[in-house]
Biopython code that builds the backbone (N, CA, C, O; Angstrom):
import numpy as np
from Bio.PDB.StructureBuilder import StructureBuilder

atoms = [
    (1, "UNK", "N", (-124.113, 51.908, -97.722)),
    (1, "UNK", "CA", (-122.863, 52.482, -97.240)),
    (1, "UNK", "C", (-122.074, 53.004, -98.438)),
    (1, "UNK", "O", (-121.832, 52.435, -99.503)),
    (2, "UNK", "N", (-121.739, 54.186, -98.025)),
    (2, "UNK", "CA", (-120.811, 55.089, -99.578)),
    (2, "UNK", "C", (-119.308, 54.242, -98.982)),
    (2, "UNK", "O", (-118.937, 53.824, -97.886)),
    (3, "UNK", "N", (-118.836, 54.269, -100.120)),
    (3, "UNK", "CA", (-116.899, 53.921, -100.261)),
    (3, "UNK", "C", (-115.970, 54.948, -101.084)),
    (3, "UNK", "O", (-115.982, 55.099, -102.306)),
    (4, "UNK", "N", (-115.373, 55.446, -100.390)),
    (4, "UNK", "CA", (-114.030, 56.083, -100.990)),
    (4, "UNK", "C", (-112.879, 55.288, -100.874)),
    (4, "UNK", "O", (-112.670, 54.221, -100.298)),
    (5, "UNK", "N", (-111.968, 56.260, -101.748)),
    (5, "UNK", "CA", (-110.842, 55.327, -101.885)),
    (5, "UNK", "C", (-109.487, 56.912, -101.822)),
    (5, "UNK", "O", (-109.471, 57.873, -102.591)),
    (6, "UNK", "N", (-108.738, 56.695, -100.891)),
    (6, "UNK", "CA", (-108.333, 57.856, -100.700)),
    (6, "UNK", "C", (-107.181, 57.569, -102.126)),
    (6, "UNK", "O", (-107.413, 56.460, -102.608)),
    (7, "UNK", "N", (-106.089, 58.281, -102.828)),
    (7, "UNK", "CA", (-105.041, 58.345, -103.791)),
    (7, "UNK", "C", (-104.001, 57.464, -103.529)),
    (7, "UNK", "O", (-103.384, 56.782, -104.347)),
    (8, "UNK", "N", (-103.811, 57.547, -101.971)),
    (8, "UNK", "CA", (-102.488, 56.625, -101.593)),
    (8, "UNK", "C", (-102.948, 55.350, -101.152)),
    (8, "UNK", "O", (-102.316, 54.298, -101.247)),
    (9, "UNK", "N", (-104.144, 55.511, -100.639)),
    (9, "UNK", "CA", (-104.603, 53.915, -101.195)),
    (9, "UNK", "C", (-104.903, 52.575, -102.449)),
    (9, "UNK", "O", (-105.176, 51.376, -102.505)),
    (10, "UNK", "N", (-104.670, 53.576, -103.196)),
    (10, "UNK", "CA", (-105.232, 53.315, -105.033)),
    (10, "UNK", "C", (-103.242, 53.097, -105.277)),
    (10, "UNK", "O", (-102.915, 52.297, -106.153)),
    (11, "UNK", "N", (-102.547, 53.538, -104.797)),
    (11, "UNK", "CA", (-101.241, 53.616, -104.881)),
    (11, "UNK", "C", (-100.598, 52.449, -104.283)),
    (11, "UNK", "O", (-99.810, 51.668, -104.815)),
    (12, "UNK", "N", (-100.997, 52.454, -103.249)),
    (12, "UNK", "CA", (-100.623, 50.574, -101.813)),
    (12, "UNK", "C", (-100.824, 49.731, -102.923)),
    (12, "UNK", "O", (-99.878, 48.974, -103.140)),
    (13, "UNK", "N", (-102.130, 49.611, -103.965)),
    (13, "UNK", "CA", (-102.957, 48.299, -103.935)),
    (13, "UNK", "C", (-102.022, 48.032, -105.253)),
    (13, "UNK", "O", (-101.780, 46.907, -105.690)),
    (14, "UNK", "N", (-101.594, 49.113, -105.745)),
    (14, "UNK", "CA", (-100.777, 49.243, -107.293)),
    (14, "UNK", "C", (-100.122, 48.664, -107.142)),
    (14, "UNK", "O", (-99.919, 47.783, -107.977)),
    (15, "UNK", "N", (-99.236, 48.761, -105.829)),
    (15, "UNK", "CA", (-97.587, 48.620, -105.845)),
    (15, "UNK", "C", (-97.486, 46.666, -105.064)),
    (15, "UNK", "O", (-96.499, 45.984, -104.788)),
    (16, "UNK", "N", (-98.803, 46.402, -104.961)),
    (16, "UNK", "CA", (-99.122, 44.954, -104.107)),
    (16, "UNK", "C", (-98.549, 44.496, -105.606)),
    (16, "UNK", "O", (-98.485, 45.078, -106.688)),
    (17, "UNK", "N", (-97.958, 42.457, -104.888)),
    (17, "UNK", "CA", (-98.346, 41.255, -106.370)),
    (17, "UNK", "C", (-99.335, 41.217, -106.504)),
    (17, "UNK", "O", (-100.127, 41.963, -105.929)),
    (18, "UNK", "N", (-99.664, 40.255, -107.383)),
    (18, "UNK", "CA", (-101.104, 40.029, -107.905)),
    (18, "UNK", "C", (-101.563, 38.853, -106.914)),
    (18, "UNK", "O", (-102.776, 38.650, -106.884)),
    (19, "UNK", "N", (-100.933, 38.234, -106.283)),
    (19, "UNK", "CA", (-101.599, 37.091, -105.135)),
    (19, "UNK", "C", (-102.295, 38.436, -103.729)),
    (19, "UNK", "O", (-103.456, 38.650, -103.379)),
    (20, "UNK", "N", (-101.102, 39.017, -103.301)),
    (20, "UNK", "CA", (-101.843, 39.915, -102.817)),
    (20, "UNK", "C", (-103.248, 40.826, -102.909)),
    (20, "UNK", "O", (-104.150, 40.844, -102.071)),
    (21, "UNK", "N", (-103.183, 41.523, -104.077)),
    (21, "UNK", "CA", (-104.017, 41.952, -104.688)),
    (21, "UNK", "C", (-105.807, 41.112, -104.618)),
    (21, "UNK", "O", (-106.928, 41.608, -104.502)),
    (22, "UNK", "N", (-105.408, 39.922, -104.731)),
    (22, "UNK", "CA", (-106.726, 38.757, -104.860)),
    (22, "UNK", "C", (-106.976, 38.928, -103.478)),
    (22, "UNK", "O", (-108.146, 39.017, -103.107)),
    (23, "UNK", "N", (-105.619, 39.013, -102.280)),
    (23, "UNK", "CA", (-106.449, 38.647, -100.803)),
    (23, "UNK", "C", (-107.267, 39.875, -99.981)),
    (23, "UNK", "O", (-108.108, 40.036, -99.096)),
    (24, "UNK", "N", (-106.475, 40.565, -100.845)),
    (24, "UNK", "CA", (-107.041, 42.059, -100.402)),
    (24, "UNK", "C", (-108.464, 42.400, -101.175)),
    (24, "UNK", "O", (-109.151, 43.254, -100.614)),
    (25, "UNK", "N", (-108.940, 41.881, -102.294)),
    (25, "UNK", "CA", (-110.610, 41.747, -103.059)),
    (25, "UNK", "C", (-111.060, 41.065, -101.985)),
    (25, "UNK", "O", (-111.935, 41.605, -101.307)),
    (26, "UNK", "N", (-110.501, 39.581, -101.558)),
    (26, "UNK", "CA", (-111.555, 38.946, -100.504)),
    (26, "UNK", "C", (-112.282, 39.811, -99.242)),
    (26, "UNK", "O", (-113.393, 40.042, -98.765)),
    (27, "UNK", "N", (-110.818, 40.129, -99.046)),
    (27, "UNK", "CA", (-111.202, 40.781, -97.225)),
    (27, "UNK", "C", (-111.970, 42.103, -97.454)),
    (27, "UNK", "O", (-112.756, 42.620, -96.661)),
    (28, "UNK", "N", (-111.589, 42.588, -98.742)),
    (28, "UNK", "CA", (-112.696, 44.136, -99.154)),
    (28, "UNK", "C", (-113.952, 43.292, -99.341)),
    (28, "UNK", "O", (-114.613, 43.554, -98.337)),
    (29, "UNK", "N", (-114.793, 42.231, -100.239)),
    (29, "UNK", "CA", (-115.779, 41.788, -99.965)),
    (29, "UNK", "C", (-116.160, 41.164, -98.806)),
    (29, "UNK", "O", (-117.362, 41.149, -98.544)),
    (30, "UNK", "N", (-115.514, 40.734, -98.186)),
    (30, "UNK", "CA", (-116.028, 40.462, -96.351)),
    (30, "UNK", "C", (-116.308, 41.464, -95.659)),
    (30, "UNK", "O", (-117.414, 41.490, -95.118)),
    (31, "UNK", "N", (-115.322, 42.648, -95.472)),
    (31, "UNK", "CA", (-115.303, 43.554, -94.720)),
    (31, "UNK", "C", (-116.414, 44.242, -95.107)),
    (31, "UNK", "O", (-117.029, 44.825, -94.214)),
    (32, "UNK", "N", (-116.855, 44.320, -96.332)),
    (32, "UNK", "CA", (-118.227, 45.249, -96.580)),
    (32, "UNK", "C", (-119.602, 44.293, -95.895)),
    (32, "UNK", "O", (-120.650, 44.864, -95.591)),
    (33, "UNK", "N", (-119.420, 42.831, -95.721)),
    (33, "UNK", "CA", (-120.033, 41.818, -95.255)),
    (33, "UNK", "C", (-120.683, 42.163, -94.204)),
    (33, "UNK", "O", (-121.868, 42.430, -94.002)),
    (34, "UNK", "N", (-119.057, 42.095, -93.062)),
    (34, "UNK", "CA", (-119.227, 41.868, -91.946)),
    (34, "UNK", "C", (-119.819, 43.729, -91.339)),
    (34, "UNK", "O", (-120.674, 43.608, -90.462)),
    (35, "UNK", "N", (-119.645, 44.544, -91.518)),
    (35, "UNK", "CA", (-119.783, 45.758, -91.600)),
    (35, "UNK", "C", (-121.622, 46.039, -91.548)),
    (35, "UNK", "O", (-122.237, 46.922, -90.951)),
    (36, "UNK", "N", (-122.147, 44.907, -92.425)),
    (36, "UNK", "CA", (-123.645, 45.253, -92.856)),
    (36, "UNK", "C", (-123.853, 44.296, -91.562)),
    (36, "UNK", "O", (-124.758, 44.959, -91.057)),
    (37, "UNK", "N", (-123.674, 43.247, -90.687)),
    (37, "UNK", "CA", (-124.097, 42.561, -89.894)),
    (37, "UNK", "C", (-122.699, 42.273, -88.780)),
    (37, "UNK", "O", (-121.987, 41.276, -88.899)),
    (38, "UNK", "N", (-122.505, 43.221, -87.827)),
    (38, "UNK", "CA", (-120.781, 43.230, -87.408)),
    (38, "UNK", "C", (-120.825, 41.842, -86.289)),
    (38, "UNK", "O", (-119.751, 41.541, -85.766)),
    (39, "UNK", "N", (-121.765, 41.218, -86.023)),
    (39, "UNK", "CA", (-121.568, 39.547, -85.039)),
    (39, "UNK", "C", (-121.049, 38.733, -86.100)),
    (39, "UNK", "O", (-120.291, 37.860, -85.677)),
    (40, "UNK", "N", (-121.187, 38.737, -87.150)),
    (40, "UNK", "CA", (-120.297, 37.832, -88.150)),
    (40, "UNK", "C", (-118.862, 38.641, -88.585)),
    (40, "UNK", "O", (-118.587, 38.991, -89.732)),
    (41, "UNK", "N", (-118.197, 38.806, -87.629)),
    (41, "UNK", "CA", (-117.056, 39.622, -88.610)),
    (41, "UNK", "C", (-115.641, 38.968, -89.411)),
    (41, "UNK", "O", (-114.602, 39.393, -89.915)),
    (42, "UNK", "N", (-116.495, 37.347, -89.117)),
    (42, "UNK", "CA", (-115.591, 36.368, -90.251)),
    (42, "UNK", "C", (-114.051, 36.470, -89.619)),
    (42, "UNK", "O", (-113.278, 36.203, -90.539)),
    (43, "UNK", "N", (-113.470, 36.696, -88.653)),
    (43, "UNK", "CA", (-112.130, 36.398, -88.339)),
    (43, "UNK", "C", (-111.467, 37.501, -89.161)),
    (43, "UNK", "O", (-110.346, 37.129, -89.507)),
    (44, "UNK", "N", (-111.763, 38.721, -89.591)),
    (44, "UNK", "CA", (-111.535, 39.708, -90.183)),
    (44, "UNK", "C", (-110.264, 40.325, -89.555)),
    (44, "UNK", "O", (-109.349, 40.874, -90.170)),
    (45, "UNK", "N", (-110.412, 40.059, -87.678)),
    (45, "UNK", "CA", (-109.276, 41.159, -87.015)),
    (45, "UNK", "C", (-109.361, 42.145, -86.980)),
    (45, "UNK", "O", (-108.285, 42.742, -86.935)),
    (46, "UNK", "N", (-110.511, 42.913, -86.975)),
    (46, "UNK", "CA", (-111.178, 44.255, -87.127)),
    (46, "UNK", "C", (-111.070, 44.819, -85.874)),
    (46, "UNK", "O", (-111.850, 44.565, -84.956)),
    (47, "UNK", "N", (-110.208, 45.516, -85.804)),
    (47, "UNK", "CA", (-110.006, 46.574, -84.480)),
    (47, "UNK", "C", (-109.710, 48.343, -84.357)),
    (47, "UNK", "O", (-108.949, 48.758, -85.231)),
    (48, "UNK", "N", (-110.097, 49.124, -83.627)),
    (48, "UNK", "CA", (-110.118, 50.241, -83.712)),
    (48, "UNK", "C", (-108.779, 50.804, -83.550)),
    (48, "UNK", "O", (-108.483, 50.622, -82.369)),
    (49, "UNK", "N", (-107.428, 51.645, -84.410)),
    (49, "UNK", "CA", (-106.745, 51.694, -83.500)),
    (49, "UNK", "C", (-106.469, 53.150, -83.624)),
    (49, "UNK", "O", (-105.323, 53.569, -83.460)),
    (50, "UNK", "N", (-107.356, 53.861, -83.877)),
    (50, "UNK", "CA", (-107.147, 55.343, -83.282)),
    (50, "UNK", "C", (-107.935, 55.920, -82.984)),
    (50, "UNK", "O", (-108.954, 55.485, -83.521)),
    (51, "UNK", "N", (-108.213, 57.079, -82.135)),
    (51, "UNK", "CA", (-109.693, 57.595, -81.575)),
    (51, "UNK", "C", (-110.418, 58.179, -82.595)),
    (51, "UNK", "O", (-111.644, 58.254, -82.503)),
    (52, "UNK", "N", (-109.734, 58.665, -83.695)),
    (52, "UNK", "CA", (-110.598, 59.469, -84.759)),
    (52, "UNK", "C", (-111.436, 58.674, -85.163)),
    (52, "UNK", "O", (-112.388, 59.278, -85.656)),
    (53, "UNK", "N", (-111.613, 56.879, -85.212)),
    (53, "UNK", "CA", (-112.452, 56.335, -86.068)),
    (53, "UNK", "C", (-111.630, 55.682, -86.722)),
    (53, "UNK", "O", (-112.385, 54.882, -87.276)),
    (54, "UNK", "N", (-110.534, 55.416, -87.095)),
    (54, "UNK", "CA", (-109.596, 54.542, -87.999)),
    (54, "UNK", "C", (-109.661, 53.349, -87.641)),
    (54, "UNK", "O", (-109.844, 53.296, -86.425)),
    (55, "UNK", "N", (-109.581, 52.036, -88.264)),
    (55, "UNK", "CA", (-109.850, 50.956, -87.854)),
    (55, "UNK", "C", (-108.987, 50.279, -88.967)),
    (55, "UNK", "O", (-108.850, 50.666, -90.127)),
    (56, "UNK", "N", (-108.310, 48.934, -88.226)),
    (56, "UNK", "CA", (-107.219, 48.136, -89.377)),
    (56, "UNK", "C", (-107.878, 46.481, -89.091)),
    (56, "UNK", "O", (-108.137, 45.814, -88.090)),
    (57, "UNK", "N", (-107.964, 46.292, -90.501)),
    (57, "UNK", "CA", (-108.299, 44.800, -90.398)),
    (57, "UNK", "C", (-106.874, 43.933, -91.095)),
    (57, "UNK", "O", (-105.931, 44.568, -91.567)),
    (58, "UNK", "N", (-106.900, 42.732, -91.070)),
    (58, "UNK", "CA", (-105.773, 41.882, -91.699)),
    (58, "UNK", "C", (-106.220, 40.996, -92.853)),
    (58, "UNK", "O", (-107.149, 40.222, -93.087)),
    (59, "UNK", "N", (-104.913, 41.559, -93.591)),
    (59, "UNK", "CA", (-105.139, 40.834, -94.907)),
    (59, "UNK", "C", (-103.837, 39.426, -95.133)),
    (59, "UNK", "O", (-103.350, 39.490, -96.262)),
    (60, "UNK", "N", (-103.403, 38.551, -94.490)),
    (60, "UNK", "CA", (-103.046, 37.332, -94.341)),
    (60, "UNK", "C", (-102.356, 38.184, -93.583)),
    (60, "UNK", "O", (-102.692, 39.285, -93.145)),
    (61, "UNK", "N", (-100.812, 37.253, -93.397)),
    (61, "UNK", "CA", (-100.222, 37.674, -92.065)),
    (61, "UNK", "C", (-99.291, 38.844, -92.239)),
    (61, "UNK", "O", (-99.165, 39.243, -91.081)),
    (62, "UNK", "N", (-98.661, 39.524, -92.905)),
    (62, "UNK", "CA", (-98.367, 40.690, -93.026)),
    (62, "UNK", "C", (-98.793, 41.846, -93.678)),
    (62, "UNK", "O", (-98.129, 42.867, -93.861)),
    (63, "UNK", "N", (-99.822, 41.647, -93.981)),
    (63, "UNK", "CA", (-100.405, 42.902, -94.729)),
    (63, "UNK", "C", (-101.477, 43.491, -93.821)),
    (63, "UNK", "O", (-101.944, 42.673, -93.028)),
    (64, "UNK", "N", (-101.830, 44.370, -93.777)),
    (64, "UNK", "CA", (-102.679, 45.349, -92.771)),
    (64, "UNK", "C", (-103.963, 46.340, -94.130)),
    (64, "UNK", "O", (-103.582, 46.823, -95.196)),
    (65, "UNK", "N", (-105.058, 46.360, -93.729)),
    (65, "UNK", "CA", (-105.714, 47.206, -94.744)),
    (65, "UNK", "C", (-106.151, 48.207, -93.030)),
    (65, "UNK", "O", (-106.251, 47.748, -91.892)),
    (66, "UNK", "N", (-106.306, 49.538, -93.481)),
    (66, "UNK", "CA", (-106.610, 50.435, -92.908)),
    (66, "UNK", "C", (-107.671, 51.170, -93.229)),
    (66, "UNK", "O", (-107.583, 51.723, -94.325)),
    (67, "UNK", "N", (-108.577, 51.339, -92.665)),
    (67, "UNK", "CA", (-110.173, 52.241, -93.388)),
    (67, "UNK", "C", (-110.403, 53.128, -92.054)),
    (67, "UNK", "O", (-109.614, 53.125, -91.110)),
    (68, "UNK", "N", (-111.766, 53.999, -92.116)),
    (68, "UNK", "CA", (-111.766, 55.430, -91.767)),
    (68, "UNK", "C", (-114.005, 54.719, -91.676)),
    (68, "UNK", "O", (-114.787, 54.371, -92.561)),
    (69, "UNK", "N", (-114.111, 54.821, -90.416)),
    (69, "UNK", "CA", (-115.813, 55.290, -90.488)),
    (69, "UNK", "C", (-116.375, 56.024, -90.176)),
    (69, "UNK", "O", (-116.543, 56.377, -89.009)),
    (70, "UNK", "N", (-116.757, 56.399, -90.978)),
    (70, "UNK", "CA", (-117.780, 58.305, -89.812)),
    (70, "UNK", "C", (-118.678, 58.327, -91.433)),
    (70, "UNK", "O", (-118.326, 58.436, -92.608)),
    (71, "UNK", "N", (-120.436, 58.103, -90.467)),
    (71, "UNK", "CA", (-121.512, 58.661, -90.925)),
    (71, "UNK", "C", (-121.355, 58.208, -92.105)),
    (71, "UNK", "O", (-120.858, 58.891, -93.001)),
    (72, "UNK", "N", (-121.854, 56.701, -92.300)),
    (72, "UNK", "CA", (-122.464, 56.070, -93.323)),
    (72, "UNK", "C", (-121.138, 55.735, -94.258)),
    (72, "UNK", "O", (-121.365, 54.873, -95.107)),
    (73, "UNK", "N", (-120.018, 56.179, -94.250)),
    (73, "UNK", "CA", (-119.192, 56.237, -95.205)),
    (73, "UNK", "C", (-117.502, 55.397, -95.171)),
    (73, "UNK", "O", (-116.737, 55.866, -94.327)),
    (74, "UNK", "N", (-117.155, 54.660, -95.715)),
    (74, "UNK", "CA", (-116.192, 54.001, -95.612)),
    (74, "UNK", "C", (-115.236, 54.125, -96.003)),
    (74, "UNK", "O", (-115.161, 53.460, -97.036)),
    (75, "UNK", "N", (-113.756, 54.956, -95.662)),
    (75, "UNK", "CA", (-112.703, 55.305, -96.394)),
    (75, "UNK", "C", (-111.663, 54.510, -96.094)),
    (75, "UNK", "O", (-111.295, 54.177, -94.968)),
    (76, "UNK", "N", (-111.051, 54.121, -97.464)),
    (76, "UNK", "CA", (-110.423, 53.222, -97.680)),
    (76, "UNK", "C", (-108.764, 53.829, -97.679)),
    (76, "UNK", "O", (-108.276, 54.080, -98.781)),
    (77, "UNK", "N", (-107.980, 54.040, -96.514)),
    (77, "UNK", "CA", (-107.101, 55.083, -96.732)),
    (77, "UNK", "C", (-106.097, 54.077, -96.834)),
    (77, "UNK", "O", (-105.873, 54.119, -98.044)),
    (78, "UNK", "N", (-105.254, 53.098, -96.316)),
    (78, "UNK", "CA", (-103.754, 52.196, -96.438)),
    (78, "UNK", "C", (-104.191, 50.821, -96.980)),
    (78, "UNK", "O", (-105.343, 50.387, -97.022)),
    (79, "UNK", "N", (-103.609, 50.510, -97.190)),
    (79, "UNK", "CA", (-102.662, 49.112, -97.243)),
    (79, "UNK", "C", (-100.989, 48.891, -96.721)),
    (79, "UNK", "O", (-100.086, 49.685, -96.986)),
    (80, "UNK", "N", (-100.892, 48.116, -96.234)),
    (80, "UNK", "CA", (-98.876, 48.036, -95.844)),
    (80, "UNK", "C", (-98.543, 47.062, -94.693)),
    (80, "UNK", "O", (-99.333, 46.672, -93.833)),
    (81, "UNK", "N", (-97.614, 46.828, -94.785)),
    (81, "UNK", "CA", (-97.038, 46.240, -93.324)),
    (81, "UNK", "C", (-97.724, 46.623, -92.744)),
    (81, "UNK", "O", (-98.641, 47.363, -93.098)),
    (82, "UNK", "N", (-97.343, 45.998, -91.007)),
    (82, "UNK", "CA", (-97.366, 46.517, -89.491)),
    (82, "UNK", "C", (-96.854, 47.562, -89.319)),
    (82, "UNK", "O", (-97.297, 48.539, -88.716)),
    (83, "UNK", "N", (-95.256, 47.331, -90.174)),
    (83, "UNK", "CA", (-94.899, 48.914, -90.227)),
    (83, "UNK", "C", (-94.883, 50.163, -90.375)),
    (83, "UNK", "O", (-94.577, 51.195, -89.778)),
    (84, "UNK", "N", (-95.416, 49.688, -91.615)),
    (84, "UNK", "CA", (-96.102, 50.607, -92.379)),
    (84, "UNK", "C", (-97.323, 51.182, -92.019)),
    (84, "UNK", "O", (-97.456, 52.109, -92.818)),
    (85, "UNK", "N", (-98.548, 51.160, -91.079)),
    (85, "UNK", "CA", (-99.160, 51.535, -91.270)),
    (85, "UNK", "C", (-98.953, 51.624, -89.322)),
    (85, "UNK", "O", (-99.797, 50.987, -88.692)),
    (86, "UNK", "N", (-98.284, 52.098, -88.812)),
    (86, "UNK", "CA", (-97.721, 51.999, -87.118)),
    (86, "UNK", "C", (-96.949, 53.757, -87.547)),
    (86, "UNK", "O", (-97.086, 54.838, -86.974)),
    (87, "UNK", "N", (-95.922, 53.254, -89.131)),
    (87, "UNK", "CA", (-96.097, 54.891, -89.007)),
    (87, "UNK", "C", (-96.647, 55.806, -90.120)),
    (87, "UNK", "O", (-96.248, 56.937, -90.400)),
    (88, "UNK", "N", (-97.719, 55.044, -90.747)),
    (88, "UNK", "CA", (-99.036, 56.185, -91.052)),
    (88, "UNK", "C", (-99.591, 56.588, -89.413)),
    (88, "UNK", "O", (-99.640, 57.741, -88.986)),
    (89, "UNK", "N", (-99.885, 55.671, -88.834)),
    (89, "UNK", "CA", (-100.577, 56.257, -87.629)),
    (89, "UNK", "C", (-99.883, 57.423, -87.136)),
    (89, "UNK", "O", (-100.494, 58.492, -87.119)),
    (90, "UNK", "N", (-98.387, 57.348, -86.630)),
    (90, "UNK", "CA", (-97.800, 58.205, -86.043)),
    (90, "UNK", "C", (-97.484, 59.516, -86.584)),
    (90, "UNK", "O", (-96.873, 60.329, -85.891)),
    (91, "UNK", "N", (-97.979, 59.877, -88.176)),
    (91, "UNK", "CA", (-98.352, 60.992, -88.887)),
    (91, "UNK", "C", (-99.970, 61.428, -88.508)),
    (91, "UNK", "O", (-100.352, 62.354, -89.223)),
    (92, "UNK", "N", (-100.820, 61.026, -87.691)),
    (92, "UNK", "CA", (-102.126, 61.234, -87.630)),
    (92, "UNK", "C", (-101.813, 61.676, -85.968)),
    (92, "UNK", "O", (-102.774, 62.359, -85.614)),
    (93, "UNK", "N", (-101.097, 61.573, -85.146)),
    (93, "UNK", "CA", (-100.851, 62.670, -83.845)),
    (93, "UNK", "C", (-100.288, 63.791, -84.104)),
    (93, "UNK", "O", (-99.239, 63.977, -84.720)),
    (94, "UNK", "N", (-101.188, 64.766, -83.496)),
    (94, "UNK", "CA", (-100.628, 66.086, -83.335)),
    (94, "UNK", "C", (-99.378, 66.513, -83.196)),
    (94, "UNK", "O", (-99.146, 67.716, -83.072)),
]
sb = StructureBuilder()
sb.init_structure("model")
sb.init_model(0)
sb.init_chain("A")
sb.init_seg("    ")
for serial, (resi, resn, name, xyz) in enumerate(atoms, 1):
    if name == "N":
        sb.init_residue(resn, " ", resi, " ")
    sb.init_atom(name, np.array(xyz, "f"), 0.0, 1.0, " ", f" {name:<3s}", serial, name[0])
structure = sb.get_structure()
């Protein structure tokens, strides 16, 4: 599986603490885990929430990671709140 990392994602992970930062390595090594075998998806919270393919998993209880799948490839586009990423979504409707 290829991984990108979109700019404003490389930007979220900057602006995280460093405790954050560590929980968000875990759930990026799980999520590539559970991804290669998806019946183990480790309590990840992995759900689809837009039709394009966008999918948000949880990184403890307020942080949200957001990724992108289409054809082999994994884009790594948010990090943020609930809020935060409720209105990234609402920039992705027409």
């Amino acid at each position: 599986m290829r991984i990108e990392l979109v700019e404003r994602f490389q930007r979220d992970v900057a602006a995280l603490p460093t405790d954050q930062r560590a929980a968000l390595f875990d759930v990026l090594l799980a999520l590539h885990q559970a991804l290669q075998s998806p019946h183990t998806h480790a309590g990840l919270g992995l759900r689809k929430i837009h039709p394009t393919g966008v999918w948000e998993t949880r990184v403890g209880l307020g942080l949200r990671l957001v990724f992108a799948l289409a054809a082999g490839t994994l884009t790594r586009v948010r990090v943020g709140s609930h809020h935060e990423i409720r209105r990234y979504l609402r920039s992705l409707e027409p």
